[in-house]
C-alpha positions in Angstrom: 91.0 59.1 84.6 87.5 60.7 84.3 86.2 63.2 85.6 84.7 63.1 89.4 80.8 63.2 89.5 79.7 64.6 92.7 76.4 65.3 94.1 75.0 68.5 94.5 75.2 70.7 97.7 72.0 70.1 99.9 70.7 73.7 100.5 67.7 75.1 102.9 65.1 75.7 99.6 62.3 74.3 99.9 60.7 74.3 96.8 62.8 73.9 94.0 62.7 76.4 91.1 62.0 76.5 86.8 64.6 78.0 85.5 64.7 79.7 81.9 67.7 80.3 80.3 67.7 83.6 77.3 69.5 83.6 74.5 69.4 85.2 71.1 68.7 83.8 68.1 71.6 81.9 67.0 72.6 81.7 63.2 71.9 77.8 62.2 74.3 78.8 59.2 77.0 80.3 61.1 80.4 78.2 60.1 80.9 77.4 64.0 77.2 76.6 64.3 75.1 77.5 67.3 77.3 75.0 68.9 80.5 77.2 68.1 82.2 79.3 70.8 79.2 81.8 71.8 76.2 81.8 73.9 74.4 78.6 73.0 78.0 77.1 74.1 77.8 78.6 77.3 74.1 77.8 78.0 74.4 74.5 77.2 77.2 74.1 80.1 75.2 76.6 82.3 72.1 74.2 81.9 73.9 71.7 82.6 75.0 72.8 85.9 71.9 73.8 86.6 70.1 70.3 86.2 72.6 69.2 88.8 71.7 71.8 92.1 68.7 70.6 93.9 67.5 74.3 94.1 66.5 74.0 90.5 62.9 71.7 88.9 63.4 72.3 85.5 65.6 74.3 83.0 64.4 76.1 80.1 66.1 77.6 77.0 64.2 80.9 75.7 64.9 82.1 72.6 63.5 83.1 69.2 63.9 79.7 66.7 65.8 81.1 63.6 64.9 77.6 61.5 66.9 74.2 61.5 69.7 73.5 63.7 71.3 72.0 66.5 70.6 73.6 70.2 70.8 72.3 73.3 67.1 70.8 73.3 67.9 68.7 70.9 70.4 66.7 73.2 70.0 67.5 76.7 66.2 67.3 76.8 65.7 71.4 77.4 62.2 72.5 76.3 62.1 75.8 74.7 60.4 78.5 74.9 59.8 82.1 72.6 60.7 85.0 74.3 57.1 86.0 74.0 55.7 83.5 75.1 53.8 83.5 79.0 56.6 82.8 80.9 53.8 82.6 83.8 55.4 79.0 85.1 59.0 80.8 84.9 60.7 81.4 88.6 63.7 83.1 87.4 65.2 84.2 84.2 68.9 84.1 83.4 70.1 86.1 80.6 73.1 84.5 78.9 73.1 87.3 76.2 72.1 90.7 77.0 69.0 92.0 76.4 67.6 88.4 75.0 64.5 88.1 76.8 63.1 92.1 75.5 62.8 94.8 77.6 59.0 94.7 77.5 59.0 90.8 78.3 61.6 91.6 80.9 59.0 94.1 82.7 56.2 91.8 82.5 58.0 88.8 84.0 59.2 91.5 87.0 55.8 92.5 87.7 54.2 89.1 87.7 56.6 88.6 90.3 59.6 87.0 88.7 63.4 87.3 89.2 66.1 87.9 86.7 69.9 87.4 86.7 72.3 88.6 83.8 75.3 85.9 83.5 78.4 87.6 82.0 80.7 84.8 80.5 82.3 87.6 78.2 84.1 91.0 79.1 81.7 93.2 78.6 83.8 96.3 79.5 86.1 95.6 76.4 82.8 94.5 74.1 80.8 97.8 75.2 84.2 100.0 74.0 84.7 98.1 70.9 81.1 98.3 69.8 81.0 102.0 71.1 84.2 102.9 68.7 82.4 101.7 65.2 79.2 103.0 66.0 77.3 99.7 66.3 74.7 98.9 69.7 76.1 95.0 70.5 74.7 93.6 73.4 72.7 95.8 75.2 71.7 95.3 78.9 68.3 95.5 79.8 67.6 99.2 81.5 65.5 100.4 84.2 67.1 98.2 87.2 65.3 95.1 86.2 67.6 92.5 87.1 68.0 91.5 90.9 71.7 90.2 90.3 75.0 89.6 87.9 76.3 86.4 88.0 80.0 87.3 87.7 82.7 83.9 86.6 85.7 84.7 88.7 88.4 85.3 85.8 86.2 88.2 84.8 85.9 89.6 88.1 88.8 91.7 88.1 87.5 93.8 84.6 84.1 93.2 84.9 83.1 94.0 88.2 82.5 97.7 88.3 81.1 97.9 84.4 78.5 95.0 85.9 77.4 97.3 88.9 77.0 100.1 86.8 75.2 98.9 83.9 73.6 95.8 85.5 73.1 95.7 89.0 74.4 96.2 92.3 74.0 92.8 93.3 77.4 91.0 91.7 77.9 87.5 92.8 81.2 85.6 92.5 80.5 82.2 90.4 82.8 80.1 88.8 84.2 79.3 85.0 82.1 76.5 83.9 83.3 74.1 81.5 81.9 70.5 80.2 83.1 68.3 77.5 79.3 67.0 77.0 78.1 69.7 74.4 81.6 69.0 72.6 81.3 64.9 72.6 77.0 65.6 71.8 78.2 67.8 68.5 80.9 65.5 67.3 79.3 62.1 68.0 76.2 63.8 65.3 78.9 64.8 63.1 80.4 61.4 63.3 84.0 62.7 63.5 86.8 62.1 66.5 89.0 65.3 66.1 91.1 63.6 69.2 94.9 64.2 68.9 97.1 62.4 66.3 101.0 63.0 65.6 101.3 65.4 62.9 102.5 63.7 59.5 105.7 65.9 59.4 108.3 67.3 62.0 107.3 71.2 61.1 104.0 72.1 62.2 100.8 73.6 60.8 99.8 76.5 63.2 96.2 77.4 63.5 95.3 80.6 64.8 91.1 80.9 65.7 91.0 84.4 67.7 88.0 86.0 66.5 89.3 89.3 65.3 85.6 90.8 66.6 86.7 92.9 69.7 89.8 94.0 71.6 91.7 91.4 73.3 91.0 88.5 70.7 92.7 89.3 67.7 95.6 87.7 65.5 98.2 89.9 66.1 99.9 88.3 69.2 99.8 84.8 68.2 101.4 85.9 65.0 104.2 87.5 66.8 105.0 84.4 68.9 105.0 82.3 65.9 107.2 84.7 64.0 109.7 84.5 67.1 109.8 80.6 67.1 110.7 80.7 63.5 113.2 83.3 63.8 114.6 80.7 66.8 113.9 77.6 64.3 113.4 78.5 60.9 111.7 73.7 60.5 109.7 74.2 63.1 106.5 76.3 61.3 105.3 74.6 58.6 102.8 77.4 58.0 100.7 79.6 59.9 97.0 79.9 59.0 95.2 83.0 60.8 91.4 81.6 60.6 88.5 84.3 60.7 91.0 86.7 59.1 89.7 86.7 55.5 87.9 90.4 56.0 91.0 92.0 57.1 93.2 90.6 54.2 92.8 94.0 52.4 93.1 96.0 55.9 96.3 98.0 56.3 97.8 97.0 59.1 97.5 93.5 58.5 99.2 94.2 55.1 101.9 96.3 57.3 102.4 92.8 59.9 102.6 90.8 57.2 105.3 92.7 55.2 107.5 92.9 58.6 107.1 89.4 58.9 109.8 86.4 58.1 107.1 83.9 58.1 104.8 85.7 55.5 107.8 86.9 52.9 108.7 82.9 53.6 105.0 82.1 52.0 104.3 80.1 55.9 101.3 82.4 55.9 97.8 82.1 55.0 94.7 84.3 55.9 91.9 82.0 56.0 88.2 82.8 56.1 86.3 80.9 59.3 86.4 77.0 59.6 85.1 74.7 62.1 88.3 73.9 64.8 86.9 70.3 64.8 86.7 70.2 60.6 90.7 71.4 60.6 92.0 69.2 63.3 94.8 66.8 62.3 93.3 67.9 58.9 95.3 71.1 58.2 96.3 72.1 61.8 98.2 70.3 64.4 98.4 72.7 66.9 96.9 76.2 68.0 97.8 79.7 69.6 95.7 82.4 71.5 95.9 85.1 73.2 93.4 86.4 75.4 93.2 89.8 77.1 92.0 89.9 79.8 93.9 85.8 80.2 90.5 84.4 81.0 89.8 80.4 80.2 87.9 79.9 76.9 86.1 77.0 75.9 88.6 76.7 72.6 91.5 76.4 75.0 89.7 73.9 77.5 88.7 71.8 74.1 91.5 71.8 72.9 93.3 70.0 76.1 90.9 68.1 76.4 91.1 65.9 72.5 95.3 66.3 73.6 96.3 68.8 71.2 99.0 71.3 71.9 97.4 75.3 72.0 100.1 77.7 73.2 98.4 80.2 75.4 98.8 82.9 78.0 96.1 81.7 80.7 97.5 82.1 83.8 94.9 79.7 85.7 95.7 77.2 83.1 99.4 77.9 83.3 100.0 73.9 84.2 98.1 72.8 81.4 99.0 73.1 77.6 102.0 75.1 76.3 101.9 78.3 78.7 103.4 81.7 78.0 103.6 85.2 79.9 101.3 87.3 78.6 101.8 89.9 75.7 104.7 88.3 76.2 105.7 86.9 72.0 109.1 85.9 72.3 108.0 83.4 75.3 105.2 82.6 73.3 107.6 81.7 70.9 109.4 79.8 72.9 106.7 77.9 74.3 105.6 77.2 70.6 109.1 75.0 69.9 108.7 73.4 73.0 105.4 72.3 71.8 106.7 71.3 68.8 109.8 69.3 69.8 108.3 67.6 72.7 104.5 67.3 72.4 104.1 63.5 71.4 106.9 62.6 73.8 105.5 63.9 76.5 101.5 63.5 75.4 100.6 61.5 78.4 102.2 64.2 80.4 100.3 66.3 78.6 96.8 64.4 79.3 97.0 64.2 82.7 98.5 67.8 83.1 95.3 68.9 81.1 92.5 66.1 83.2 93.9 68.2 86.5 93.2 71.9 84.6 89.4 70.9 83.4 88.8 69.1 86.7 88.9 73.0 88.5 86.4 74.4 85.5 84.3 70.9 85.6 80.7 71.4 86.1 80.7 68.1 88.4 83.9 70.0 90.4 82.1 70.0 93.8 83.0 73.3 94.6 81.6 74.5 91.5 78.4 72.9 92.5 78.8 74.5 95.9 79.3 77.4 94.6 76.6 77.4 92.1 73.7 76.1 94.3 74.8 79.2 96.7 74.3 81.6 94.4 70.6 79.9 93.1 70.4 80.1 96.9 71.0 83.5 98.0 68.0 85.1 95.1 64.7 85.6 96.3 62.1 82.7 96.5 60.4 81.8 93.2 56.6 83.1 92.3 54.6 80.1 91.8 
C-alpha cells in the first residue's frame, strides 16, 4: 500500500515565502555520491517538504558547485544558487550544514533584512566532541547570534537541545524526522539498478556493516559484537561479516585487538572493506545489515533499507516495530535478533513489508502531521523581506 499524500496545512501567511536551502560543497567523487547519506540527502527530503507547505513560493539550494554530479536540481527542479551570490530575492535561509552560507554572506543577508534557521539532522553535541578531541574545526556554526531559530527533529531533541541553545540560538523549535523514498527511487532509476530485496542464494548470510566510523556513536564495534554473539549461538548462520568504511582502521590497534578476541575473525567470516555504495552491494555481496546508533535516532540507511525489504538489525527504538529490533548496546540481543533475521526473514517478508510501510508512514514527508508540523514552524518565523 503506498504511501498517503496529503495536502498541506492551510496557515494565516499571506504571502508565501523563497526559500534557500545551504549546503557545502559536496564531493561529486565521493563513493556514496552527493546523494549518499549526508547533507544533500537531507536537503533533498527537506526541499521536498518544503515545496509541499503553502507558506513557501519557491525553494532554493545554495551552495558552491564542486564540478559534475548529481544534486537535487537536477531531479526535483531546485535552481541553485552560489553562496555569494545576491541572495536579494531570498526570504529566509536554512542551513543544512553549519556555517555553509559564510559568515560574511550570513551578515549581509541579516542586514538586508533576511531570516536564517540552522536545521540540525545530526548530533552535533557528539560531532563538536569528536572533532574537538583530534584537533580538527568540523562544522562550525555561524557566530555572532545570527540565526533567528534551530530547527530541532524530535529524536535529537533529548541531546541536542541545550548544545543548540548555546551555540545556535535560543529559539529551538520541535520538527519532525523527515524521510522520502523519492531521492532514493531518483538515484537508482539513473543508475538503472533495483537493489529491492531478493532471498539470499545460501542459508548463511553475508552481513554488511555501513557505520561510518567518523564520530562517536557510529562506529563498527557494536554491530561486530552482535554478530559475534549470533555465531557463537549458530556457528551456519554468518556467512561472513564485512565492516564497510573500515579500510583506514585495519592497521589501528584496537581493531587488531577486536579482531583477535573474535570467533568470527580467527574463523576467516571477517573482512575490513574500504567504502561501497549500499545500493552497488545489495544482494550483490550483502544480504542483510547491522547498526548501531547512539543516540538510537532514525537514519536514512535504516529507513532505506525497510523500505527495498531487506533485513537491518538495529537498536531504534522509534522503529522498534519495524526491521529486526534490539535493545540498545545491548550485543547479545543484537545477536539474537540477527538469527531471527536469518531463520525467518523470507518467511515472514510480507510481514516484514507491511511492518516497515507503517514505520516510514510516521517519518513520511506526505505524513500529515509532519506537514502540520512543518508548515507551523515556517509559520511561527518572522514575515519575509521582499
Amino acid at each position: 500500500m503506498p504511501l498517503r499524500t496529503a495536502r498541506a496545512h492551510p496557515s494565516g501567511v499571506v504571502r508565501p515565502r523563497r526559500v534557500g536551502l545551504a549546503v557545502a560543497g559536496a564531493d561529486p567523487a565521493a563513493v556514496n555520491g552527493p546523494y549518499g547519506y549526508g547533507s544533500m540527502r537531507v536537503a533533498a527530503a527537506l526541499a521536498l517538504m518544503l515545496q509541499r507547505l503553502p507558506e513557501v513560493e519557491a525553494c532554493y539550494l545554495i551552495m558552491d558547485l564542486p564540478g559534475d554530479g548529481v544534486f537535487p536540481s537536477d531531479h526535483f527542479g531546485l535552481p541553485t544558487l552560489s553562496a555569494a551570490t545576491d541572495l536579494t530575492g531570498i526570504d529566509t535561509v536554512i542551513e543544512v550544514d553549519a556555517g555553509a552560507l559564510g559568515q560574511r554572506n550570513a551578515e549581509l543577508f541579516k542586514q538586508g533584512g533576511g531570516t536564517l534557521v540552522s536545521y540540525v539532522w545530526r548530533n552535533i553535541a557528539a560531532d563538536s566532541f569528536a572533532h574537538m578531541s583530534v584537533g580538527i574545526p568540523g562544522d562550525l556554526p555561524l557566530t555572532g547570534e545570527l540565526y533567528d531559530a534551530v530547527w530541532l527533529p524530535e529524536p535529537l531533541w533529548e541531546t541536542c537541545q541545550a548544545f543548540a541553545r548555546y551555540t545556535r540560538s535560543q529559539n529551538i523549535v520541535k520538527t519532525p524526522y523527515l524521510w522520502s523514498p523519492i531521492p532514493l527511487l531518483s538515484m537508482l532509476n539513473a543508475e538503472r539498478i533495483s537493489p529491492f530485496w531478493r532471498p539470499a542464494p545460501k542459508k548463511a548470510l553475508r552481513v554488511g556493516v555501513f557505520d561510518g566510523n567518523d564520530r562517536p556513536g557510529n562506529t563498527f564495534q557494536l554491530p561486530l559484537l552482535a554478530a559475534e554473539n549470533a555465531h557463537r549461538l549458530d556457528e551456519r548462520a554468518i556467512a561472513s561479516v564485512l565492516l564497510f568504511g573500515g579500510l583506514r582502521l585495519k592497521d589501528w590497534y584496537h581493531m587488531g585487538q577486536m579482531l583477535l578476541i573474535s570467533d568470527l575473525s580467527r574463523d576467516g567470516r571477517v573482512f575490513v572493506e574500504a567504502e561501497h555504495r549500499l545500493r552497488a552491494v545489495l544482494g550483490e555481496h550483502v544480504d542483510m545489515v547491522v547498526t548501531h546508533q547512539w543516540p538510537d535516532t532514525p537514519t536514512d540507511l535504516v529507513l532505506d533499507l525497510l523500505f527495498l525489504g531487506w533485513p537491518v538489525a538495529h537498536n531504534i527504538r522509534s522503529l522498534s516495530d519495524a526491521g529486526y529490533f534490539y535493545t540498545p548496546f545491548d550485543t547479545a540481543d543484537g545477536g539474537r535478533a540477527i538469527l531471527t533475521a536469518c531463520r525467518k526473514h523470507q518467511g515472514r517478508i510480507d510481514n516484514y513489508r507491511r511492518e516497515a510501510q507503517a514505520a516510514l508512514s510516521r517519518v513520511s514527508i506526505d505524513n500529515p502531521d509532519n506537514i502540520r508540523a512543518m508548515s507551523m514552524a515556517m509559520s511561527a518565523l518572522q514575515p519575509g523581506r521582499r
